[in-house]
C-alpha positions in Angstrom: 23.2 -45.5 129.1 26.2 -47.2 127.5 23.6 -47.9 124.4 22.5 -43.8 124.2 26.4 -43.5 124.2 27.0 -45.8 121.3 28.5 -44.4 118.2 28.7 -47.5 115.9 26.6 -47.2 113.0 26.5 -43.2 112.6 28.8 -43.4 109.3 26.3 -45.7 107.7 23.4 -43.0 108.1 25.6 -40.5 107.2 27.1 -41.7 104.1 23.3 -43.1 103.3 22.2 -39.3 103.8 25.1 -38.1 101.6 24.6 -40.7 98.8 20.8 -39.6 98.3 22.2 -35.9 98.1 25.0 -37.2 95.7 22.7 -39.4 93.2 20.6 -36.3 93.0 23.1 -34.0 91.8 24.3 -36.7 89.5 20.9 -37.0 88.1 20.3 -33.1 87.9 23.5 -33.0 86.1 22.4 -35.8 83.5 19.3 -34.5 82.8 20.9 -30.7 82.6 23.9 -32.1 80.2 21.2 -34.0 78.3 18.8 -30.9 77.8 22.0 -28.7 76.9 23.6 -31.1 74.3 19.7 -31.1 73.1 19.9 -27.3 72.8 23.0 -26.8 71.0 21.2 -29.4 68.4 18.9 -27.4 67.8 20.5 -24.1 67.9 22.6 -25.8 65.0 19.6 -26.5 63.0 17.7 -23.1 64.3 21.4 -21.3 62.1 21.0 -23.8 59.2 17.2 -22.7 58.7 17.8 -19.4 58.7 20.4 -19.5 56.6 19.1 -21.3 54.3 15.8 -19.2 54.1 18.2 -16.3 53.7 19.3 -17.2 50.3 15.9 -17.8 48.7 14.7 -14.0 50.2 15.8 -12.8 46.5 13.5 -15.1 45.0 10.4 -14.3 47.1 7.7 -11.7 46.6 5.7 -12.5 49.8 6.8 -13.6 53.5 5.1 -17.3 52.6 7.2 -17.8 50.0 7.2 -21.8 49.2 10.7 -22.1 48.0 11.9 -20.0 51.2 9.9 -22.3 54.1 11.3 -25.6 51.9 14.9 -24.4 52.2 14.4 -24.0 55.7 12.7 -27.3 56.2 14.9 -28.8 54.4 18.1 -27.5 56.4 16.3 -28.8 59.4 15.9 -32.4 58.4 19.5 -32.6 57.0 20.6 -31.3 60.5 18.8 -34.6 61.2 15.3 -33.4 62.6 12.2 -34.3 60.4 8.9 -34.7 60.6 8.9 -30.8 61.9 5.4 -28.7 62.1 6.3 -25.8 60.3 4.7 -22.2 61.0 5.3 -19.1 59.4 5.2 -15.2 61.3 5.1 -15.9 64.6 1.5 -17.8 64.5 -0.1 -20.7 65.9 0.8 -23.1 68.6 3.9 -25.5 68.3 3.5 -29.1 68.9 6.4 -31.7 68.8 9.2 -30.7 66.8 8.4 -27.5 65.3 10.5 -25.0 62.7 9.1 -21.4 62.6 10.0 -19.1 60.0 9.3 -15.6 60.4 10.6 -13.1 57.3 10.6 -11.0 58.8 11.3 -11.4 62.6 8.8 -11.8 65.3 9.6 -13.8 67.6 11.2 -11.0 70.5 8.5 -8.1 69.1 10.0 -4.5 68.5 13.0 -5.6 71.1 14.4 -6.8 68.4 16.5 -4.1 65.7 15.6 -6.2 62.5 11.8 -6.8 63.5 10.0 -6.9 60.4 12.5 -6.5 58.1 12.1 -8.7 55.1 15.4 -9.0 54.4 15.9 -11.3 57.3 14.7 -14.5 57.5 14.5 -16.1 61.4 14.2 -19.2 62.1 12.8 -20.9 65.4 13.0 -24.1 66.5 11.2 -25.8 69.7 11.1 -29.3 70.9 9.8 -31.5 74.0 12.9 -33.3 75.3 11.9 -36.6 78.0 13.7 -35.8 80.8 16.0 -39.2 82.7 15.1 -38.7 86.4 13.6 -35.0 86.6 10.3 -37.3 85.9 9.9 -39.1 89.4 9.3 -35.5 90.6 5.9 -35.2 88.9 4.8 -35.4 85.2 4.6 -31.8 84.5 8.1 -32.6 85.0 8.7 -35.7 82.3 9.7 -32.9 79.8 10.7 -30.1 79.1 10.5 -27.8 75.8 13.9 -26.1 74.5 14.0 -23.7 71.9 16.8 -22.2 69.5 16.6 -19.0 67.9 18.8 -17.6 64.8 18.4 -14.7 62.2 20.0 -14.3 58.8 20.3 -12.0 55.8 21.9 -11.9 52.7 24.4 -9.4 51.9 25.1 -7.7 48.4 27.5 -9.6 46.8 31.2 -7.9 46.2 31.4 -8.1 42.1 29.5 -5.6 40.1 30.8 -6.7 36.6 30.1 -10.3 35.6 31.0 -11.5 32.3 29.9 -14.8 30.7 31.6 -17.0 28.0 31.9 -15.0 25.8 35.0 -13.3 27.5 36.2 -9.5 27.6 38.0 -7.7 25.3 39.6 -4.0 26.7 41.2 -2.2 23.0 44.0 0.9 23.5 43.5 3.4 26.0 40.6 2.6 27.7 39.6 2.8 31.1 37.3 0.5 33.4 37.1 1.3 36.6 34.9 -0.8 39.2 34.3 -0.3 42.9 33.9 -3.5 43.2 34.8 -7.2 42.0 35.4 -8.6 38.5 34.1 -11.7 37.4 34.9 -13.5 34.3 33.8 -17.3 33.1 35.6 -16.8 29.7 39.1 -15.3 29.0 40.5 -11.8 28.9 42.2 -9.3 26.6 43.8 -5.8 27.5 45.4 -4.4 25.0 48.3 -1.6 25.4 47.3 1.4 27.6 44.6 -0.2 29.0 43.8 0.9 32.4 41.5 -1.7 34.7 40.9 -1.4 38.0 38.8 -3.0 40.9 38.1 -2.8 44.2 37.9 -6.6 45.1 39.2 -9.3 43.5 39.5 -9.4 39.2 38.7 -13.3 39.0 39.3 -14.9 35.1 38.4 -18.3 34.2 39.9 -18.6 31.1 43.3 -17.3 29.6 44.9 -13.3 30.2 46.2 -11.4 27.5 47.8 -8.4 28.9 49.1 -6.5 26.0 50.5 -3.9 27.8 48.1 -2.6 30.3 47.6 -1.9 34.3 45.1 -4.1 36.3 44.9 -3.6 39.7 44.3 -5.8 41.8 46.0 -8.7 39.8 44.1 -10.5 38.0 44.0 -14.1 39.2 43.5 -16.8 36.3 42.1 -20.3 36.3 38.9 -19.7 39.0 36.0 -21.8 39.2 33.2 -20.3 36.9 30.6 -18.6 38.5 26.7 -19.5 37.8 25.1 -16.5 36.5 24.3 -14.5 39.4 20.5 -13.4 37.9 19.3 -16.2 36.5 16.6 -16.4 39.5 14.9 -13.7 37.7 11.5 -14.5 36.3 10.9 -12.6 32.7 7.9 -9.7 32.6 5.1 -11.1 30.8 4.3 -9.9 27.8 1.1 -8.1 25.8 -0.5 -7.5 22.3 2.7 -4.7 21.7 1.7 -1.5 20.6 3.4 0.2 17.1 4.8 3.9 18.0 5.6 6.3 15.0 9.1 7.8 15.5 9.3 10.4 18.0 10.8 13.5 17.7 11.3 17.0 19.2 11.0 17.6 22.6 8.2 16.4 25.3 7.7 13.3 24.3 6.6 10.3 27.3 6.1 7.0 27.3 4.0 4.9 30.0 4.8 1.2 30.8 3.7 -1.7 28.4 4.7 -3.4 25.8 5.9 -2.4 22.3 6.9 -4.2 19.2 10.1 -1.7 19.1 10.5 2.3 18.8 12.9 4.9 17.2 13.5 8.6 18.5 14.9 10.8 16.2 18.1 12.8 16.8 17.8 15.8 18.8 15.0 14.8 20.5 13.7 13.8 23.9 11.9 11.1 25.3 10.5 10.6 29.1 9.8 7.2 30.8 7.1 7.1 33.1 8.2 4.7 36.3 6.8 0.7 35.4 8.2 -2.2 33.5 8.6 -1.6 29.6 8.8 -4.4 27.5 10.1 -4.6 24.1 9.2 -6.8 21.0 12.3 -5.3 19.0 15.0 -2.4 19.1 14.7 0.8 20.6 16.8 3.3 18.3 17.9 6.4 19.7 19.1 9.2 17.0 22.5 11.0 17.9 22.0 14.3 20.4 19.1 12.4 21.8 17.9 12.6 25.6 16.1 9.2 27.2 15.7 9.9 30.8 13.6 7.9 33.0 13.3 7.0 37.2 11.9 3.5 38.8 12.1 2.0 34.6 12.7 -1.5 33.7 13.4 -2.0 29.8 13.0 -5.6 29.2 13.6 -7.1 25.5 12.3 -10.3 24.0 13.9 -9.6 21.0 16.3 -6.1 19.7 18.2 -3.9 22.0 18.8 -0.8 23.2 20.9 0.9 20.7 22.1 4.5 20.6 24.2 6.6 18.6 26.8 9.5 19.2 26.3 12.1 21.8 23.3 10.6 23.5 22.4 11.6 27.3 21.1 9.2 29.0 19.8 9.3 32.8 18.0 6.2 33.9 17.6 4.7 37.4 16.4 1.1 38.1 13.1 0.8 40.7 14.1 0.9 43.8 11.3 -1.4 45.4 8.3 -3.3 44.1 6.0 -0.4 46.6 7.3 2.0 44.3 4.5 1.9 41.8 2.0 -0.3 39.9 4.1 -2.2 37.3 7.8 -1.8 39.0 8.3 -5.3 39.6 11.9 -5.6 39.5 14.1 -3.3 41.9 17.6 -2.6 41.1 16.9 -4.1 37.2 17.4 -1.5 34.6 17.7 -3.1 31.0 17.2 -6.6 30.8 17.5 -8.9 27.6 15.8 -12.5 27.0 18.1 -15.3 27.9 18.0 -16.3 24.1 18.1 -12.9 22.6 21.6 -12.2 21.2 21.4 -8.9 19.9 24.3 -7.0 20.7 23.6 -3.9 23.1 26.0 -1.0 22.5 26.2 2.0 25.3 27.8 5.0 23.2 26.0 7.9 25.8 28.1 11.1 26.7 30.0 11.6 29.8 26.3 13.1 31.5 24.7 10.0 31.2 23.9 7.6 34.2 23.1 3.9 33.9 21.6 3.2 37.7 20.9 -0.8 37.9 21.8 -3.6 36.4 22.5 -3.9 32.1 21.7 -7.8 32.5 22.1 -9.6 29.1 22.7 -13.8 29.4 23.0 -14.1 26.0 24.2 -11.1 24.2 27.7 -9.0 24.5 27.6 -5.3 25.8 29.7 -2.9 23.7 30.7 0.3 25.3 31.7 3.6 23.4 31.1 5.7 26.2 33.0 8.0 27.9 31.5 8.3 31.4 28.5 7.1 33.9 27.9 9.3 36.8 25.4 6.3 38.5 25.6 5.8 42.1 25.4 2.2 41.5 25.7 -0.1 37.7 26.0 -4.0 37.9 26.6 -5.6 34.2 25.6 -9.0 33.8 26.6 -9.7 30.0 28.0 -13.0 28.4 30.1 -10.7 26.9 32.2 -7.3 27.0 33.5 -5.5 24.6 35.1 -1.5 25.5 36.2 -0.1 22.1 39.3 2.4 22.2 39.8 5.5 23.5 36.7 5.1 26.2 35.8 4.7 29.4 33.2 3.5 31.8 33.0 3.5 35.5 30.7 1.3 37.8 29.8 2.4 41.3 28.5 0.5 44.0 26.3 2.4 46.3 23.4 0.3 47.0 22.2 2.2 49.6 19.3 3.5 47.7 17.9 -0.2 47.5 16.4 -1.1 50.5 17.0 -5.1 49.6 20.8 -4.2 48.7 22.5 -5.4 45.5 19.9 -7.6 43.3 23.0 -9.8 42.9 23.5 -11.7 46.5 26.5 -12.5 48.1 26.7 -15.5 50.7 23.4 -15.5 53.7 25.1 -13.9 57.0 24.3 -15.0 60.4 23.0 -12.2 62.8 22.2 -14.5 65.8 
């Protein structure tokens, strides 16, 4: 009986019970601590893909796009995963470390807002991670697969007006007014009565000449030049061009192609079908002229769009590539060869609406005009020139471009 009674020994059982229980929460914890440190790796990786893939959307015409799955490859192996099996849209079956990249999203179906939407670019990454002790509990439990999800998109950039080298020059009493930001890589003149104003930032590389005028915000001298936001784009390709005689009266209509140059008479009117038009030389318009045209792209190897007094112009930019056979570049309204210099000089009346971008690398954009009723104008010139006694005004609505801006701003995260 005495030995039944015996208590000696019942600590050491108990603490031997209690150990087991310990070293199994300590192992759970390891391998839970491992698998979340694991997670967060990847969800770093899984926002650096996407990312990434965001800024090359601009530069894509399919959801394939080479140069868009290598920037998101590429973010994953300098988050330090390589070797990665890469799938695009949400098909086939991942194995070992593997970087999906959907544009658009996939991978939650229609729960997801953005699903489809090809301005978003989502990245998902997946990846066996060895468990330490979960493993002695069976082999279906020697691993486990983590995942890390992230979306991003590209939003429209904040400047509208960008100006090369070749500087600005603003003579007496004129007035530039930009909902939106002001970029300049050369310097800057404003003579007296000049009026400038911006809704963001008026950013000057070079040297400010302010010869009496008001500029609001500040300008702010001395900033880092800025790469020429457009430069991604890839020129039109060009045919045999076809001669035109000089058009004249009223009625007349162009279809898309290309042309070795064209002049339109004064007092007379001239419709652009929608499409790309491309231009082996100038296109002349007479004063009291009316070129009107909606979904148009001019694009000029050589020449420019010149006009003289009173013209009326009213041309809007594509709005997609779905909007027609041959409008391949939305949001891109008159566009000049990267070594064609001619000069392009916008002397319309205050009816006239310039809808897209005036994009010349190499050339300087005179205006003479005295209004622009466009819901949105971005000008991309090396250089700008506003002669006295005019004014110009460029709006900023993008809302009728389902992509945005053509000019992109920094890639967002979403998630």
């Amino acid at each position: 009986m005495r030995l039944m009674n015996e208590e000696n020994g019942q600590a050491a059982v108990l603490t031997a019970v209690c150990m087991v229980f310990v070293l199994g929460m300590v192992a759970l914890a390891v391998d839970v601590g491992h698998l979340r440190y694991e997670k967060r790796q990847l969800q770093t990786a899984a926002d650096a893909a996407a990312l990434a893939g965001a800024l090359e959307v601009t530069h894509c015409s399919s959801s394939d796009c080479t140069t868009l799955l290598n920037a998101a490859q590429n973010a994953l192996t300098e988050n330090g995963l390589s070797g990665s099996t890469l799938l695009t849209q949400c098909s086939g079956t991942p194995s070992g470390l593997t970087l999906t990249v959907n544009n658009g999203p996939c991978a939650l179906g229609s729960a997801d807002p953005n699903h489809g939407n090809s301005n978003f670019v989502e990245a998902v990454v997946s990846e066996p991670v060895s468990t330490y002790f979960a493993k002695v509990l069976g082999p279906s439990f020697a691993s486990v697969t983590i995942s890390a999800r992230a979306e991003s998109m590209v939003g429209s950039s904040r400047n509208c007006l960008y100006i090369g080298g070749g500087g600005a020059t603003m003579n007496s009493n004129d007035t530039l007014t930009a909902s939106c930001g002001i970029n300049d890589n050369g310097s800057f003149m404003a003579n007296s009565n000049v009026t400038l104003s911006a809704q963001n930032a008026i950013s000057i590389h070079g040297t400010l000449t302010d010869n009496g005028a008001t500029m609001t915000p500040t300008p702010v001298t001395g900033t880092a030049i800025v790469p020429d936001p457009l430069s991604y784009l890839t020129p039109p390709s060009a045919g045999s061009c076809t001669n035109l005689n000089p058009m004249q009266g009223a009625g007349n209509t162009m279809n898309p192609g290309t042309y070795c140059g064209l002049n339109v008479n004064s007092n007379s009117t001239l419709t652009l079908s929608p499409g790309t038009y491309v231009f082996e030389g100038a296109m002349n318009l007479g004063s009291n002229t009316t070129l009107s045209g909606n979904g148009v792209t001019l694009y000029f190897t050589s020449g420019s769009l010149q006009m003289n007094s009173n013209t009326t112009v009213d041309l809007v930019a594509p709005t997609s590539t779905s909007e027609c056979a041959t409008c391949y570049y939305p949001g891109i309204l008159v566009w000049q060869s990267s070594s064609n210099s001619t000069g392009m000089t916008i002397d319309s009346n205050t009816a006239s609406t310039w809808q897209g971008a005036i994009y010349l690398p190499d050339a300087a954009l005179t205006l003479n005009s005295n209004g622009n009723l466009a819901a949105y104008t971005i000008v991309d010139a090396n250089q700008l020139i506003e002669n006295s006694n005019n004014s110009f005004t460029l709006g900023s609505d993008y809302s009728s471009l389902p992509g945005g801006s053509p000019i992109k701003g920094t890639s967002i995260l979403i998630e």
